[in-house]
C-alpha positions in Angstrom: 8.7 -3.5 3.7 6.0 -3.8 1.1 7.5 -4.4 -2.3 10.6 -4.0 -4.7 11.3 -0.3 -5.0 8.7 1.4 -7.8 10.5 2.9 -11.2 11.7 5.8 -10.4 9.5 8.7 -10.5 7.5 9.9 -13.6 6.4 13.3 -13.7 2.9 14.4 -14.7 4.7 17.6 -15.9 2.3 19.7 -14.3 3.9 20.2 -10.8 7.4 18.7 -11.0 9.4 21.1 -9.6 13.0 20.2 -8.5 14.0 21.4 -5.2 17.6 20.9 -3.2 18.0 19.3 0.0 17.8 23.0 1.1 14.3 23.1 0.5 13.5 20.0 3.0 16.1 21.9 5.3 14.4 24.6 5.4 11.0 23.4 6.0 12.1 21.4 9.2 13.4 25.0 10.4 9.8 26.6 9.7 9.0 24.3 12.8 7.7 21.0 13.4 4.1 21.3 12.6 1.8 18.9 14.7 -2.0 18.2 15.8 -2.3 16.1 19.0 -5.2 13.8 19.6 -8.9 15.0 18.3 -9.9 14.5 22.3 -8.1 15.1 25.5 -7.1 11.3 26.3 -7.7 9.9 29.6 -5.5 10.7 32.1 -3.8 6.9 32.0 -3.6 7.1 28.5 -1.5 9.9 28.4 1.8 8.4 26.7 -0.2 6.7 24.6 -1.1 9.5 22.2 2.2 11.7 23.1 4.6 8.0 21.6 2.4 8.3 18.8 3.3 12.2 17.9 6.8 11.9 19.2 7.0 9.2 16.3 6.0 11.3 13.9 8.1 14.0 15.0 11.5 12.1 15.0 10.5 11.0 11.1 10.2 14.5 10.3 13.3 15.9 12.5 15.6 13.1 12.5 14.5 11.4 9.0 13.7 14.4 7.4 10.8 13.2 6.0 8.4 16.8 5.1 5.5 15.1 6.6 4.3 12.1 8.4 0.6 11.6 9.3 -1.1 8.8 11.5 -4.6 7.5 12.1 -5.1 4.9 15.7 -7.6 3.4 16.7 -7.6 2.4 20.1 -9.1 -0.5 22.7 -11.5 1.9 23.3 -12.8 3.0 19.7 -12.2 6.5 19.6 -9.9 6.9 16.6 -7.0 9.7 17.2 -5.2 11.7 14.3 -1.7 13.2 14.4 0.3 14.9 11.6 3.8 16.7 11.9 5.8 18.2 9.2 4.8 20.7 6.5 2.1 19.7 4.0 3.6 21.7 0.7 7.2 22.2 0.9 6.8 25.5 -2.0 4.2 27.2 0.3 4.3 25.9 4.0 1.3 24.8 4.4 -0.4 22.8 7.2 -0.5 19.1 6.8 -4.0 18.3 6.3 -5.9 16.0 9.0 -5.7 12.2 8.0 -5.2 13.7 4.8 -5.4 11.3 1.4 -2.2 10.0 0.0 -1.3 6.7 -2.8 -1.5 4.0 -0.7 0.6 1.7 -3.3 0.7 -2.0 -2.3 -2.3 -1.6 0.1 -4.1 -2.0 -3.2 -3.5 -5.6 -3.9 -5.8 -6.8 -0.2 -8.6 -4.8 -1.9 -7.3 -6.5 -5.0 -7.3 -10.1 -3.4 -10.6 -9.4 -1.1 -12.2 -9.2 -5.0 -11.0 -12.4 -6.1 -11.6 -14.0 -2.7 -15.2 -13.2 -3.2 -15.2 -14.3 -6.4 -14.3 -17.6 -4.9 -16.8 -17.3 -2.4 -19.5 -17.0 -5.5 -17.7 -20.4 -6.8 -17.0 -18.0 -9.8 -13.0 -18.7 -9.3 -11.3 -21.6 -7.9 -8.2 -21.1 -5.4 -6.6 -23.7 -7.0 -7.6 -23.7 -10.4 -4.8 -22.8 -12.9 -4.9 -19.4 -14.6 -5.2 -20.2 -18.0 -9.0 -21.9 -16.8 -9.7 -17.6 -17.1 -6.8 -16.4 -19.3 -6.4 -19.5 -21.6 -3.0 -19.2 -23.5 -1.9 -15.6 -22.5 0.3 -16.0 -19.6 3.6 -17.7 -21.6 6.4 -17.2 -21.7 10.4 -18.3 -21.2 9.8 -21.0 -18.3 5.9 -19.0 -17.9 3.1 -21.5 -18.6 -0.1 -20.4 -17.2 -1.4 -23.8 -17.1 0.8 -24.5 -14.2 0.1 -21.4 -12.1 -2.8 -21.4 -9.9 -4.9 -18.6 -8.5 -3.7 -19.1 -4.9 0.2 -18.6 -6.1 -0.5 -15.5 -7.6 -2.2 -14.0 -4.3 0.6 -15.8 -2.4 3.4 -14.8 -4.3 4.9 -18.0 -5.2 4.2 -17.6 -8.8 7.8 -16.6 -10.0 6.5 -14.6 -12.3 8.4 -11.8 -13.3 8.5 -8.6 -11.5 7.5 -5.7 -14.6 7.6 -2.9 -12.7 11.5 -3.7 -12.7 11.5 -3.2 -16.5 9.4 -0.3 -16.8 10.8 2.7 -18.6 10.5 6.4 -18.2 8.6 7.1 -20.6 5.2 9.7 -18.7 2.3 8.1 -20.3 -0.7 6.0 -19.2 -0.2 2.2 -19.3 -2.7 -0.4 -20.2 -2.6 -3.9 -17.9 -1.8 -6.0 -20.8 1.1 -4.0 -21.7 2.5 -4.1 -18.2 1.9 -8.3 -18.7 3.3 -8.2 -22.1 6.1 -6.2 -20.7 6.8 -9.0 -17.6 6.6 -12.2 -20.2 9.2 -10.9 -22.2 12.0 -11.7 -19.4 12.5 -15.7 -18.0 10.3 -16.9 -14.4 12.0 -16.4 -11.5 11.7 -19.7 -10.0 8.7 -22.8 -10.6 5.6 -22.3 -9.3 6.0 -22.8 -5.8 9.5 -23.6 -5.4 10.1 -20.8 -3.5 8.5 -17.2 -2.3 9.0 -13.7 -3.9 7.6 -10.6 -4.3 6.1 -9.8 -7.8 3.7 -7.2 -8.5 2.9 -9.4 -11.6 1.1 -11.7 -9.4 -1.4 -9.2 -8.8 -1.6 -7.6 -12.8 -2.7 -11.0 -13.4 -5.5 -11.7 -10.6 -6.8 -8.3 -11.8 -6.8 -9.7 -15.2 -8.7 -12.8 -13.7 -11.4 -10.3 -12.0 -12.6 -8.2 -15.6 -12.6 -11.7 -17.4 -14.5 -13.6 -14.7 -17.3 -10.5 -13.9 -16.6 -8.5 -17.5 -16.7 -5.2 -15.7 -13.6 -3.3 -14.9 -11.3 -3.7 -11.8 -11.9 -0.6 -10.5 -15.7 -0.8 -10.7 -15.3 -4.3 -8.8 -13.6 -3.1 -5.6 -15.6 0.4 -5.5 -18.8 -1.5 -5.4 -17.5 -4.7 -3.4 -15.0 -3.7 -1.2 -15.1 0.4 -1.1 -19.1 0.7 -0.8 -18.9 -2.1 1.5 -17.2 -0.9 4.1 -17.8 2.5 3.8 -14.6 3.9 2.7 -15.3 7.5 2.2 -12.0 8.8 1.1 -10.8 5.9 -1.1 -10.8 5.4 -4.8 -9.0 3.9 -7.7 -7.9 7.1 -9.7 -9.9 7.1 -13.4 -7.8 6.6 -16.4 -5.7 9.3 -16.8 -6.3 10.7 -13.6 -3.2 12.5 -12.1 -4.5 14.6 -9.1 -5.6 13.5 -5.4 -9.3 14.3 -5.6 -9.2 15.7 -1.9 -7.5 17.4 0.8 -3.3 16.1 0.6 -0.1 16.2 1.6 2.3 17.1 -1.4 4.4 13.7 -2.0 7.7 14.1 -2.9 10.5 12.3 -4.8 14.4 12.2 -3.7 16.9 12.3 -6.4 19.2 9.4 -5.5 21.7 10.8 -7.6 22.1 14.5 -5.6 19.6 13.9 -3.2 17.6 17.2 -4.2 13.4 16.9 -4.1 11.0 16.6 -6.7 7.2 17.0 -6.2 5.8 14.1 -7.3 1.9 14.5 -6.2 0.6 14.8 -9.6 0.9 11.8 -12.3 -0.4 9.0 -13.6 -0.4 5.9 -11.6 -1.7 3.1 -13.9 1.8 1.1 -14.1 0.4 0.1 -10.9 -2.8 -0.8 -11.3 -4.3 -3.8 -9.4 -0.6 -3.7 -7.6 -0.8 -0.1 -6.2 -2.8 2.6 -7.9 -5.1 3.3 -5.0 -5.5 6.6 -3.1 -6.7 6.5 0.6 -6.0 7.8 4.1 -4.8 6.3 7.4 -7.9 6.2 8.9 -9.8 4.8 5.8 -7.2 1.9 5.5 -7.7 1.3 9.2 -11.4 1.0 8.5 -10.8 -1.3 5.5 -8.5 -3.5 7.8 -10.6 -3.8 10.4 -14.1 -4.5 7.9 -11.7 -7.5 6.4 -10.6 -8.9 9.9 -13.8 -8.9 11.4 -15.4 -10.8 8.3 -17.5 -8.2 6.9 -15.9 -8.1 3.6 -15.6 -12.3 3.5 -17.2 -15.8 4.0 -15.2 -17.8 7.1 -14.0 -20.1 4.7 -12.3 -17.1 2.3 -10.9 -15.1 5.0 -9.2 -18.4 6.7 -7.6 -19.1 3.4 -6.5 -15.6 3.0 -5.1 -15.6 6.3 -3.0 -18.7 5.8 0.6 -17.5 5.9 3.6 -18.6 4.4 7.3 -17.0 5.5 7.6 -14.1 3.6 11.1 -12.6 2.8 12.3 -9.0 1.2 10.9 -6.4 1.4 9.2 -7.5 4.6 10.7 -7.6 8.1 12.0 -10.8 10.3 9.1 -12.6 11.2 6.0 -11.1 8.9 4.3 -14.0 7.1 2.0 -13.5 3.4 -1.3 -14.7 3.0 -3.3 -14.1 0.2 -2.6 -10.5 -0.4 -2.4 -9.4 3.6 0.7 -9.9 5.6 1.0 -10.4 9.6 3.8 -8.9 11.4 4.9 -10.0 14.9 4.4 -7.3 17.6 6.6 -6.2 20.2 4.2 -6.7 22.9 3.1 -10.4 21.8 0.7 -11.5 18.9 0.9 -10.0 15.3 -1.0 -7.3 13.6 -2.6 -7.6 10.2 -2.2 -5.6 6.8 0.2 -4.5 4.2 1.9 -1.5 3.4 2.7 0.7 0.1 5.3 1.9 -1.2 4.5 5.0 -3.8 6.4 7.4 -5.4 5.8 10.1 -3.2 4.4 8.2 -0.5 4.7 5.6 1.9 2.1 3.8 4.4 2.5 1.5 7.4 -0.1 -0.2 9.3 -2.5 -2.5 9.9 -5.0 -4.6 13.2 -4.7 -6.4 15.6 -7.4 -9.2 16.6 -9.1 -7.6 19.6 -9.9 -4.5 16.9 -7.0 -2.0 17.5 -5.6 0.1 14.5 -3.1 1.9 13.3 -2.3 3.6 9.8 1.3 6.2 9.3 1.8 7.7 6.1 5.0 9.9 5.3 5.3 11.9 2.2 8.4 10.7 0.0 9.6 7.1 -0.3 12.0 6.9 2.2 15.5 4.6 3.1 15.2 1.1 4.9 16.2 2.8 8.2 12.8 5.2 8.2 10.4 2.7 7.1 11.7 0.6 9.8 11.3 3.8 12.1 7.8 3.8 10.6 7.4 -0.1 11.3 8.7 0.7 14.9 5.8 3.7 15.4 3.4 1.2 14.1 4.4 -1.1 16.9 4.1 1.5 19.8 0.7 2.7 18.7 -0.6 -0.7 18.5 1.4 -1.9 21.8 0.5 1.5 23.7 
């Protein structure tokens, strides 16, 4: 749902352990481990927190996912956490509670909410073309940077390039001008603005935009602007050469499309992803950063309008779901849409997002899974938020 399918995965070499389909097997048949609601609901509201949990159950039975965790937030405000599965696949351990996982292409809202506010400032104009921050360095074959604006970029109407198609697999750190070098050397897509597409490139370059225009570093910009802000606990941009999950975790896992056997993929560096999807956060954090952005604590009026002017958005997203400027609305079941984005990780996957009147709902599942889960995923989303 959330973007073109990362490289495949690249070991940190410290826990990459190949594991058969037997393992997964066998850690279904240790018993589907769950955690109901943190309070008894009210008796009315009883399916409401049993659809959520039967949800996560079929994942992990019927998609065989090794574990599947969920954060909602309901009409009423109390926020509920679920998990089934099995945490660590080598030692059977307990899924932790709303536990933090790489939230992958939930990174480029925080990513967007920076620039937007940057806008805000009238340090960056929507609709001035990149090279007014990046003079001369995004060219290429059919690539002039003078004729891409800020707003394509965020839009994804660019045609830029996808890198993250071209990436090797090589396991070593990668530096954002290397991913942009990397993207320039292949032909655009399409004009700016002849058509809509998914790039992560898009968002390489508004991260590019955001060190030149404050000269501090990306990371610094959305800890102190977006993280402190709205008082994300569990979320961070992972340090340069950072390869573990700084707090209680699921193990993530990889699938071998080749013979289908596991590979723990927790531990490695994530900076081919950078402004795109390097983040690390949990369900409940993401439905906090949501909610923040919706309910304009994290923008002006004027910068969260523009970000929430949609276009139709195509693959990877479903029927229906529109892009804005780095946030995505989906249509809901029960009427209206709901607001956020999704990642797709190696060794993760996240689903979520809020509604206007303030509900939430975050599901994470711990390997990067086929179209039919994540639309299993899309469909739990829907239920929580629908009740």
């Amino acid at each position: 749902m959330h973007e073109q399918a990362w490289p495949r995965f690249r070991s940190s070499g410290r826990r990459a352990v190949r594991r058969g389909i037997a393992a997964a097997t066998a850690a279904v048949a240790l018993g589907v481990m769950t955690t109901g609601a943190v309070a008894p609901p009210a008796a009315g509201a009883a399916a409401w927190p049993d659809s959520v949990q039967r949800g996560l159950d079929t994942l992990v039975r019927t998609d065989g996912v090794p574990a599947a965790l969920a954060s909602v937030r309901g009409p009423d405000g109390r926020t509920r956490t679920y998990t089934a599965g099995v945490g660590d696949l080598a030692t059977g351990a307990e899924v932790p509670r709303d536990g933090q996982v790489r939230i992958g292409s939930n990174t480029k809202t925080f990513t967007a909410v920076v620039v937007l506010q940057l806008v805000g400032e009238g340090r960056i104009r929507l609709d001035a073309p990149v090279d007014t921050y990046l003079p001369g360095l995004v060219r290429g074959k059919g690539i002039d940077g003078r004729r891409i604006t800020v707003r394509r970029l965020l839009q994804q109407n660019s045609g830029l390039p996808d890198y993250s198609k071209y990436l090797g697999d090589d396991i070593r750190s990668y530096d954002p001008r290397e991913l942009l070098d990397l993207a320039l050397r292949h032909e655009a897509d399409f004009a700016p603005g002849a058509k809509w597409a998914y790039s992560n490139t898009n968002y390489l370059v508004a991260g590019l935009i955001v060190q030149q225009v404050t000269g501090r570093p990306l990371a610094e910009e959305i800890g102190r602007r977006v993280i402190e802000r709205a008082g994300l606990r569990h979320t961070y941009f992972p340090a340069p050469g950072e390869v573990s999950i700084r707090e209680p975790h699921p193990s993530g896992y990889y699938r071998d499309p080749a013979g289908g056997s596991l590979a723990d993929a927790t531990e490695w560096d994530p900076s081919w992803a950078w402004a795109a999807g390097q983040m690390v956060s949990t369900n409940s954090d993401l439905n906090r950063f949501f909610t923040a952005l919706l309910a304009g604590r994290l923008l002006p009026k004027a910068q969260l309008d523009a970000m929430r002017t949609t276009v139709p958005a195509g693959y990877p997203f479903p029927a229906g779901a529109r892009y804005g400027l780095g946030i995505v609305s989906t249509p809901l079941s029960c009427g209206g849409v709901y607001w956020g984005h999704g990642g797709s990780m190696t060794g993760y996957e996240t689903r979520g997002g809020v509604t206007e009147d303030g509900r939430a709902a975050g599901i994470a599942v711990t390997v990067q899974p086929g179209q039919a889960t994540k639309d299993r995923m899309g469909a739990a989303v829907d239920a929580a938020l629908c009740r």
